[in-house]
TIVEX-552207 format. One record per residue (C-alpha): residue in three letters; x, y, z. Coordinates in steps of 0.001 Angstrom, whole numbers, plus 500000, padded with zeros to 6 digits. Last residue first. Layout:
N
alaXYZ ...
***
This chain:
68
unk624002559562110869 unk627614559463110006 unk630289560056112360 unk632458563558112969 unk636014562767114337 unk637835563076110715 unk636578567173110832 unk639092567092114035 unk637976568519117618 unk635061569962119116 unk632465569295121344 unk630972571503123793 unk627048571107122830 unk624573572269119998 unk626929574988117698 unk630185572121117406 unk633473573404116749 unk635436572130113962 unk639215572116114292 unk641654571750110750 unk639595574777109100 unk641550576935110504 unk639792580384109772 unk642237583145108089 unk640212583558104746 unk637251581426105016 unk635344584037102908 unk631942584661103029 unk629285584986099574 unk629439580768100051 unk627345581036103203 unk627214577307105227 unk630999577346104640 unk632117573438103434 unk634502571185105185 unk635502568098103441 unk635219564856105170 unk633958563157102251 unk630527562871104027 unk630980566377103849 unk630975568777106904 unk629029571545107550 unk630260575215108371 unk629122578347110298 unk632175580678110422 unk633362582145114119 unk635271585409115162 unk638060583925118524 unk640179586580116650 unk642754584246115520 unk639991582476113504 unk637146579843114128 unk635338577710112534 unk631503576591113042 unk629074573081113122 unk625779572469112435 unk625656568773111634 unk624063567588114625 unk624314564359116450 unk624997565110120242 unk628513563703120605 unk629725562756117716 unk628635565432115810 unk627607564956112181 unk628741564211108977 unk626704565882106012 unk625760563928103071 unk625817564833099496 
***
């Protein structure tokens, strides 16, 4: 399995976030599917529709990421 990565700075480390402005570290299937970095956590409330990215200010769509 491959990870997608940032568009923008090209890393895969990437983070959700909920109501709360609380954040999830997350990766991104080459699928586009996005997977929590910790399965024990729940993803309960987080949209997982906008990605964040944890190296610069991008974020957007899971569909945006490109493959390295």
């Amino acid at each position: 399995m491959r990870k997608l990565v940032c568009p923008q700075c090209k890393i895969a480390s990437m983070y959700v976030k909920n109501s709360k402005g609380e954040r999830l570290p997350v990766y991104v299937t080459d699928e586009g599917k996005v997977v929590l970095k910790n399965s024990s956590k729940s993803s309960e409330g987080f949209d997982m529709e906008e990605v964040y990215c944890m190296g610069c200010s991008w974020h957007g769509s899971p569909r945006r990421l490109v493959r390295y």
